[in-house]
C-alpha positions as CSV (number, residue, x, y, z in Angstrom):
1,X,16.3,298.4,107.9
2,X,14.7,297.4,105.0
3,X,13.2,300.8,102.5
4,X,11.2,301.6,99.8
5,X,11.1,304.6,97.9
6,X,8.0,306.3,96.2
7,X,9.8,308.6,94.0
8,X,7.5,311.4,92.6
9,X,8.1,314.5,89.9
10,X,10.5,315.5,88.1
11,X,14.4,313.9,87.0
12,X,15.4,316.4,89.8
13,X,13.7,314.6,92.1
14,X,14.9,311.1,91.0
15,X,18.3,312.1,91.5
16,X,17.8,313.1,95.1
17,X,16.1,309.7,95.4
18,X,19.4,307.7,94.4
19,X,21.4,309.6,96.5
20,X,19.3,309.1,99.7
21,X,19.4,305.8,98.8
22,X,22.8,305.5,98.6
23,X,23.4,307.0,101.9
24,X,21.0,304.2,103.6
25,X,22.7,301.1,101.6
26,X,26.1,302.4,102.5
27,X,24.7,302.7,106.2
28,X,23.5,299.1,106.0
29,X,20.4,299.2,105.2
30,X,18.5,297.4,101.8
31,X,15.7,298.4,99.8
32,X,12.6,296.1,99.0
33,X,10.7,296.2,96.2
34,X,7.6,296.4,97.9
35,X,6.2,298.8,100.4
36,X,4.5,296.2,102.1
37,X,8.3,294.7,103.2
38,X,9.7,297.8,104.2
39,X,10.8,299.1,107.9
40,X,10.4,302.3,105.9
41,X,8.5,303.9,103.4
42,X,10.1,307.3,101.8
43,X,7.7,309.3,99.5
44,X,9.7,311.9,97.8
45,X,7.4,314.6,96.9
46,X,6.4,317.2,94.0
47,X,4.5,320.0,95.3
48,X,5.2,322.2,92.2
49,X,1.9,322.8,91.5
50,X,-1.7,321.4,93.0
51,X,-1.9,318.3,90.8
52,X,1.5,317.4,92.0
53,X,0.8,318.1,95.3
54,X,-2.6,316.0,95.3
55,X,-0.6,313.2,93.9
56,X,2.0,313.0,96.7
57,X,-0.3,313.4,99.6
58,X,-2.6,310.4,97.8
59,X,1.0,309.0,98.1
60,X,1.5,309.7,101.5
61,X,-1.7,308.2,102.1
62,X,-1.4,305.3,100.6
63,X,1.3,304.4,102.5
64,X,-0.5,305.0,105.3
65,X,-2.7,302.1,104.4
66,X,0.0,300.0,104.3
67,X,1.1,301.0,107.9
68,X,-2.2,301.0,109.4
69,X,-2.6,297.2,108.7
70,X,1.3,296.3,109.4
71,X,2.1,298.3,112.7
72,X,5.3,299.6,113.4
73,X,6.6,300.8,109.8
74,X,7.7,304.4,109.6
75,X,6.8,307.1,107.1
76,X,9.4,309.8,105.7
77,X,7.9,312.6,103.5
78,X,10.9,314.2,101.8
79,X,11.5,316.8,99.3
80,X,9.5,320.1,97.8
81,X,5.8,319.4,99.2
82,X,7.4,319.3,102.8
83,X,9.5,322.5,102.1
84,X,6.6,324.3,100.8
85,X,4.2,323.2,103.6
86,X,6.7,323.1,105.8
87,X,4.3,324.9,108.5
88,X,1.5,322.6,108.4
89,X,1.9,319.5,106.6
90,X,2.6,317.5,109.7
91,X,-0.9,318.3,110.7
92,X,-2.3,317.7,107.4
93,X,-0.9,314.2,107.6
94,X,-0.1,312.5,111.0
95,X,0.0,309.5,109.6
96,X,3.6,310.3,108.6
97,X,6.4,310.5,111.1
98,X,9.3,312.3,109.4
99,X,8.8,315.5,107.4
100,X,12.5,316.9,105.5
101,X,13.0,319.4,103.6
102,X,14.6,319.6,100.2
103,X,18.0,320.7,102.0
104,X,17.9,317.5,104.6
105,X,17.3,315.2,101.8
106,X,21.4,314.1,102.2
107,X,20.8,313.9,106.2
108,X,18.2,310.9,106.0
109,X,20.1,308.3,107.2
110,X,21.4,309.9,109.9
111,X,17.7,311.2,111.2
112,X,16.7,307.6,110.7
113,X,19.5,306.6,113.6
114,X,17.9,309.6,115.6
115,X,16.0,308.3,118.7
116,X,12.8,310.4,120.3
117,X,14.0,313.5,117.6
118,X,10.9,315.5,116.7
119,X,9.0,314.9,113.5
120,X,10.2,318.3,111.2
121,X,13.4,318.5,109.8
122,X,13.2,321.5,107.1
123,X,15.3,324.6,107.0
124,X,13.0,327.6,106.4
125,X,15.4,328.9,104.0
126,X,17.0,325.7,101.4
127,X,20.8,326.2,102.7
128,X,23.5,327.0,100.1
129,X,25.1,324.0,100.8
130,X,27.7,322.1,98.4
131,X,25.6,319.5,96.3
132,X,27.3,316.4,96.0
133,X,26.1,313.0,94.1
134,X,29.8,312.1,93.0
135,X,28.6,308.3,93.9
136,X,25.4,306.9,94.1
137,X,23.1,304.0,93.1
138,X,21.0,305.0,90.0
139,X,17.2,304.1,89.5
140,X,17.3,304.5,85.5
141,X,18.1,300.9,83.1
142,X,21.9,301.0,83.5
143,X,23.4,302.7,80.7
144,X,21.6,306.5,80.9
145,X,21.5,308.5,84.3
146,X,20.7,311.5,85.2
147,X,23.0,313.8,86.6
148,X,22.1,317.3,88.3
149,X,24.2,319.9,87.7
150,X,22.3,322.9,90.0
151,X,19.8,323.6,92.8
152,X,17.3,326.3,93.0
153,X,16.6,328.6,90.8
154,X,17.2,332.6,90.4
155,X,14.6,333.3,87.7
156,X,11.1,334.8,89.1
157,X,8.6,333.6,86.7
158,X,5.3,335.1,87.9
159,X,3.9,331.4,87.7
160,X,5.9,329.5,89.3
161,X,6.8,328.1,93.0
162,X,10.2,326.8,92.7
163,X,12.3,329.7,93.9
164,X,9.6,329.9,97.1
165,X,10.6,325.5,97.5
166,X,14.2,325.7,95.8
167,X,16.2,328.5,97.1
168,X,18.4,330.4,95.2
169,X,20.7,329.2,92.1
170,X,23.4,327.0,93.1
171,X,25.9,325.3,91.0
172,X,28.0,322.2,91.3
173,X,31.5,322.5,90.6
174,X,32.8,321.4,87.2
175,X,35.2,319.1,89.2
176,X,32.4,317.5,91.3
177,X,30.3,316.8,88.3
178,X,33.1,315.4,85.5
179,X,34.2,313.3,88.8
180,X,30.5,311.4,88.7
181,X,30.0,311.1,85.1
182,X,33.5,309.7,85.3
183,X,32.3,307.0,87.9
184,X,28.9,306.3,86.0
185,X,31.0,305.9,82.7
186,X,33.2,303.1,84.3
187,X,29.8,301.6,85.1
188,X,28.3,301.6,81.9
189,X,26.4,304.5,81.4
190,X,26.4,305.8,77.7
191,X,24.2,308.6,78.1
192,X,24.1,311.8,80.6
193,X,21.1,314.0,80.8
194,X,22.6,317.0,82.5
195,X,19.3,318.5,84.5
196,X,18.7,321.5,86.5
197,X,15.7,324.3,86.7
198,X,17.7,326.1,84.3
199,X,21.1,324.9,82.7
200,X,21.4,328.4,81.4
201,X,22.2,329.9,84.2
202,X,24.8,327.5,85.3
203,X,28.4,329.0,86.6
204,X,26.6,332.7,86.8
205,X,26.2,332.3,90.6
206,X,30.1,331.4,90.3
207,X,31.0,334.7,88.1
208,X,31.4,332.0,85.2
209,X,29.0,334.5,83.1
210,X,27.5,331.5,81.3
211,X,30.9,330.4,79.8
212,X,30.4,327.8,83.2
213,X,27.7,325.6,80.9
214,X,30.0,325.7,78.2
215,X,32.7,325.2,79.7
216,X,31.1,321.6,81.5
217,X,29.7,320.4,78.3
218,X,33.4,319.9,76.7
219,X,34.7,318.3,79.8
220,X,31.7,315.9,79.6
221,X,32.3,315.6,75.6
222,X,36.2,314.1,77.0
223,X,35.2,311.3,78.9
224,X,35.9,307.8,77.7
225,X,32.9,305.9,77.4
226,X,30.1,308.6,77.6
227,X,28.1,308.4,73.8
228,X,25.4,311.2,74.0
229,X,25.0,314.4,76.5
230,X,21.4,315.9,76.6
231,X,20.4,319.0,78.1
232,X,17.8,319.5,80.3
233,X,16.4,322.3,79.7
234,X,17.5,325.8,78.6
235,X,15.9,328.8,79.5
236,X,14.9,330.9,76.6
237,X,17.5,333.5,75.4
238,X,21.1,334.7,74.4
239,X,22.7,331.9,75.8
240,X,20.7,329.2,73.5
241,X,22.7,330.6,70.7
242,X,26.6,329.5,71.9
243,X,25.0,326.0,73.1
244,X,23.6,325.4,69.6
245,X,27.0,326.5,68.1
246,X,28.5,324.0,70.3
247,X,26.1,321.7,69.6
248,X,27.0,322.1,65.8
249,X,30.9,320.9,66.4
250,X,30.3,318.1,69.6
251,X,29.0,314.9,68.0
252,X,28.3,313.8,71.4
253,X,25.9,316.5,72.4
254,X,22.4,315.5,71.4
255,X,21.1,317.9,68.8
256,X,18.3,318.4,71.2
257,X,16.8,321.6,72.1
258,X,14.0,321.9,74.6
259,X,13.1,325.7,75.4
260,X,10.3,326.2,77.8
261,X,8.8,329.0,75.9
262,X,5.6,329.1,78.1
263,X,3.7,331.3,75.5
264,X,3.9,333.1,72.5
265,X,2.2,336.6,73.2
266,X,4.7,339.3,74.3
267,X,1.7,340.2,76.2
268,X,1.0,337.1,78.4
269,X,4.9,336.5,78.3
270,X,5.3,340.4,80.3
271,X,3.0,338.8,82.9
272,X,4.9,336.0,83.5
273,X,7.9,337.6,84.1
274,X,9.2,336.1,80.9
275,X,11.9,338.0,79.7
276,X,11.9,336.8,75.4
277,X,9.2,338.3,73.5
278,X,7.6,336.7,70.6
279,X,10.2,338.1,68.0
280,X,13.0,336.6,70.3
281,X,10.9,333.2,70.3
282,X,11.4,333.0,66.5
283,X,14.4,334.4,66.3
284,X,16.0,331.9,68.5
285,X,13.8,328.9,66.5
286,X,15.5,330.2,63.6
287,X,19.1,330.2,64.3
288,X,18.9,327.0,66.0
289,X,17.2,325.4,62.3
290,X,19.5,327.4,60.3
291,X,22.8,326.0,62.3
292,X,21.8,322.7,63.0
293,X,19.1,321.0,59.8
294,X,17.3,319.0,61.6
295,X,17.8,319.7,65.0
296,X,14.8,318.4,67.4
297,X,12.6,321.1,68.5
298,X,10.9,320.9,71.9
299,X,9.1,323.2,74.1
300,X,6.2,323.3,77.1
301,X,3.2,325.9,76.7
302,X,1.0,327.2,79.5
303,X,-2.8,327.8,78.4
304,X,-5.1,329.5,80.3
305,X,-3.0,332.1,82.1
306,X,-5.0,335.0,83.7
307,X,-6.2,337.2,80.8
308,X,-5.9,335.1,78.3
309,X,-7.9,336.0,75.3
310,X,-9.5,333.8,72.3
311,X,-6.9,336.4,70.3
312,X,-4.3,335.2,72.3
313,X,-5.1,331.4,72.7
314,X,-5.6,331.4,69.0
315,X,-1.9,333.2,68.2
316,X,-0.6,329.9,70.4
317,X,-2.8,327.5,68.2
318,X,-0.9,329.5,64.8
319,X,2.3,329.0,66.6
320,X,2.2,325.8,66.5
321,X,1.2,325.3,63.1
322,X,4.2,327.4,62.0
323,X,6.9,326.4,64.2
324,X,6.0,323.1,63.7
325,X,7.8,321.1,66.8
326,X,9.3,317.5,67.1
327,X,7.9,317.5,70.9
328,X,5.6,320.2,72.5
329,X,3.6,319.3,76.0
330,X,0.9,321.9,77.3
331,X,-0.2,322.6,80.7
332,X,-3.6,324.2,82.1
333,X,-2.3,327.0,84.0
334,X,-2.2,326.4,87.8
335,X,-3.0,329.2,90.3
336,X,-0.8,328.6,93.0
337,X,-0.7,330.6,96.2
338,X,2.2,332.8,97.5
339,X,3.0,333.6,93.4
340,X,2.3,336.8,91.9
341,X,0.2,335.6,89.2
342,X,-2.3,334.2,92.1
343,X,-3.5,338.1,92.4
344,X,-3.7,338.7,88.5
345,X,-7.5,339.3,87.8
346,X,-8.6,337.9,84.6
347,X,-9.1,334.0,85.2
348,X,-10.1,331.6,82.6
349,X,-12.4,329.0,83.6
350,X,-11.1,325.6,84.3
351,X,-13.6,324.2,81.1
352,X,-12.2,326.7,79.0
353,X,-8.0,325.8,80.1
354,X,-9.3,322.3,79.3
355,X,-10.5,323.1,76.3
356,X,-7.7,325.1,75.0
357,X,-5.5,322.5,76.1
358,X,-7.0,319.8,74.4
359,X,-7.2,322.0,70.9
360,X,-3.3,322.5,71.3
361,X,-2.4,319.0,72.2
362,X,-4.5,317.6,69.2
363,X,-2.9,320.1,66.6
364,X,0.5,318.6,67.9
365,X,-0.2,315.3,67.3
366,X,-1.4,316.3,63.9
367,X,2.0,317.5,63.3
368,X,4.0,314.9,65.4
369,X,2.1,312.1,63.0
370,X,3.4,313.9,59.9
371,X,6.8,314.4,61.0
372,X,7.1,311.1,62.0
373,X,5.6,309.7,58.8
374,X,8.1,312.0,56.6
375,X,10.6,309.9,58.4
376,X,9.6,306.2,56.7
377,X,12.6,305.1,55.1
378,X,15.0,307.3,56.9
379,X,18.0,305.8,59.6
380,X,18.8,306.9,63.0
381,X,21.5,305.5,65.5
382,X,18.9,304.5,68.6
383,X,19.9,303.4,71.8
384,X,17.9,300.6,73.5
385,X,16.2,300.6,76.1
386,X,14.1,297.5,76.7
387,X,14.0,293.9,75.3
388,X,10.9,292.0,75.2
389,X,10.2,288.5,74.1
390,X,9.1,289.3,70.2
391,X,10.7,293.3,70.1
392,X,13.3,296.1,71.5
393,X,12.3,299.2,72.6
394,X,14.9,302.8,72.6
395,X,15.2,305.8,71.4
396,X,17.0,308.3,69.2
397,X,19.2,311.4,69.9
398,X,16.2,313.3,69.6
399,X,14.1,311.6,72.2
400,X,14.5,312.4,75.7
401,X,13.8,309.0,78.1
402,X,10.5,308.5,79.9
403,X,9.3,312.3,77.9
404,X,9.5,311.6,74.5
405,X,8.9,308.6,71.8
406,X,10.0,305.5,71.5
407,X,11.3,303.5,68.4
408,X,10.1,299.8,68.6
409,X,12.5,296.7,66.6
410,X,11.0,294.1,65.1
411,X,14.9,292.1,65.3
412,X,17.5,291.9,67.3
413,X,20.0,289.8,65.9
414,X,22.6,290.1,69.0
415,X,21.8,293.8,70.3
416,X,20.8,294.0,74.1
417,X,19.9,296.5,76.0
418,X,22.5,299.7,76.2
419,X,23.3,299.0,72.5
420,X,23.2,301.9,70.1
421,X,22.5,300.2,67.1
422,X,21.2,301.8,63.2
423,X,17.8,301.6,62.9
424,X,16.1,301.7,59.6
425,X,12.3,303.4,60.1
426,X,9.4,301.4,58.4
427,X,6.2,302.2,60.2
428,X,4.7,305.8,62.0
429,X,2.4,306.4,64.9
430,X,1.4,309.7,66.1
431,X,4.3,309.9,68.8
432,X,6.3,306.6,68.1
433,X,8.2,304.8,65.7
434,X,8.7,301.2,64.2
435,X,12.0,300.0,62.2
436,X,14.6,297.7,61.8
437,X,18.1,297.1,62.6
438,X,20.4,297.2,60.2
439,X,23.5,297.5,62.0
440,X,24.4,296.6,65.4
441,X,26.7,299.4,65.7
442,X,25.3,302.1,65.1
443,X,26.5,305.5,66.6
């Protein structure tokens, strides 16, 4: 049969994606670039929180478009949107014909050979099964890839509906994973991006007690080929400390830190279920400056939380000015049923979260255009991404791909795409870069 894949979300998501579609090419079948040639149309949902949500079913139903005026094409609605509606989505959207849960994901191809099965295939609980993507066929440009190191999630933000979609924490070997970095090494890949809900807590489920992480990033570090490792992300707390120490001795770990903080209030933070405080926040911001000059700095905020004062909004706002962050994203706070924040009383008004959140956003790019223009004249090893006719297009070790900025060349003498090259900076924008090569082997 001939698929297409709508992949939606997160770099979770797009590494279930590749391995379902590895499954199906090694079955046989071939994907299309086009969902108007496909047998088969797979939309991989996000159903994390109601924007996400919207965006797959407008997904879904786009697709259904596509059937509705070429008959006989099938619809598979995979992922977190059918775990979490597992109950009623099919109703919601009959236009689909297979719903599977985040735990069938690895079964697709053999529901697809099913004949007269019914429509549902979702555990009610996500099974603690062995995750396994030693092999597959990555989506990314050739030389970075994205490689998931856990399922699930053991934290219990008050916020947030990924325990509810995920299951619990559950960790991959440190055999299974070195095994596929191995294999994407020997195909050219320079840079891993190690993901999970929360690479802090990887090896606890497995009694590692957090040496596990540790203890994966070194075997990583060994393998021939691999340049950078990024991690994606850290939870907040003691932990941070021994990966920025490591961080400080392994030239191939990407002095890149990105810590979720959420908010700054000890207040708002005891609500979530956050277990840092504000002290902890800058304490850990400190050590990670102090050990590592120069260390990129990212985090995500939540505005508009239920109770959130002007006191409190504005303490965020001073945060930001102090701290001062290479990369910082904020999010309007999303009420989502079946979490325990949904029955907080307290709730800031939709204009006022959009407010806020515009406020925030603007001071950052105040501060993202400075740091960037500090850097005019400075060098960076950048890895590219993209050629065009007249420029290149990468990114530095303190850029995360499709998150964070780009740097754009102006030459190219013979560097191609996958290159790391040295890069000379000449021009700021708010977010961005512009520079110069001035080495074509850079590191």
């Amino acid at each position: 049969m001939k698929v297409f894949f709508y992949n939606l979300g997160c770099p979770k998501n797009l590494v279930e994606s590749e391995s379902m579609l590895t499954d199906l090419v090694a079955r046989g079948h071939r994907t299309v670039s086009a969902p108007e040639d496909a047998d088969v149309i797979i939309v991989n949902t996000c159903g994390f929180i109601k924007t996400a949500a919207q965006e797959s079913i407008d997904t879904v139903l786009e697709a259904a478009r596509i059937k509705e005026a070429s008959p006989g094409k099938k619809i598979v609605v995979a992922g977190c949107l059918t775990q979490r509606y597992r109950e009623s989505l099919s109703q919601l959207l009959p236009e689909a014909d297979i719903f599977i849960g985040v735990s069938e994901t690895a079964d697709l191809g053999r529901i697809l050979s099913e004949k007269d099965a019914g429509p549902l295939y979702c555990s009610p609980e996500p099974e603690r099964r062995d995750i396994n993507y030693r092999s597959r066929i990555i989506l990314t440009p050739p030389h970075y890839a994205y490689v998931k190191i856990a399922d699930g999630c053991g934290r219990k933000c008050s916020f947030c509906t990924i325990p509810a979609i995920k299951g619990k924490y559950r960790s991959r070997s440190v055999g299974s994973i070195v095994e596929e970095c191995r294999n994407l090494a020997a195909e050219g890949v320079k840079e891993i991006n190690l993901v999970a809900q929360d690479l802090t807590n990887y090896g606890f489920d497995k009694k590692k007690r957090g040496a596990g992480l540790l203890e994966l990033i070194k075997a990583v570090s060994r393998i021939s080929g691999i340049s950078w490792i990024r991690l994606l992300y850290l939870f907040p707390g003691g932990m941070v400390n021994e990966v920025v120490d490591l961080m400080s001795d392994n030239e191939k770990l990407c002095p890149y830190l990105d810590l979720p903080f959420q908010h700054v209030d000890s207040r708002i933070l005891k609500l979530m279920s956050r277990p840092h405080s504000e002290k902890q926040i800058y304490s850990l911001i400190e050590y990670a400056r102090k050990k590592i000059p120069g260390i990129t700095l990212r985090t995500t905020l939540i505005t508009g939380f239920p109770t959130e004062t002007e006191k409190d909004f504005l303490k965020m706002l001073d945060f930001i000015g102090k701290i001062q962050f290479d990369k910082l994203g904020v999010f309007k706070y999303s009420n989502e049923e079946g979490t325990p924040a949904a029955a907080l009383p307290g709730r800031v008004p939709e204009k006022e979260k959009a407010a806020r959140q515009k406020k925030l956003m603007t001071l950052q790019r105040e501060v993202s255009s400075g740091k960037n223009r500090a850097r005019i004249g400075n060098e960076a090893a950048v890895i590219i991404d993209s050629s065009g006719a007249k420029r290149l297009k990468g990114r530095t070790r303190g850029d995360a791909p499709e998150i964070d900025g780009t740097v754009y060349m102006r030459n190219r003498g013979n560097a191609d795409i996958g290159d790391i090259v040295r890069v000379r900076f000449t021009a700021a924008r708010d977010y961005d870069m512009e520079g110069i090569i001035i080495n074509e082997h850079g590191k």
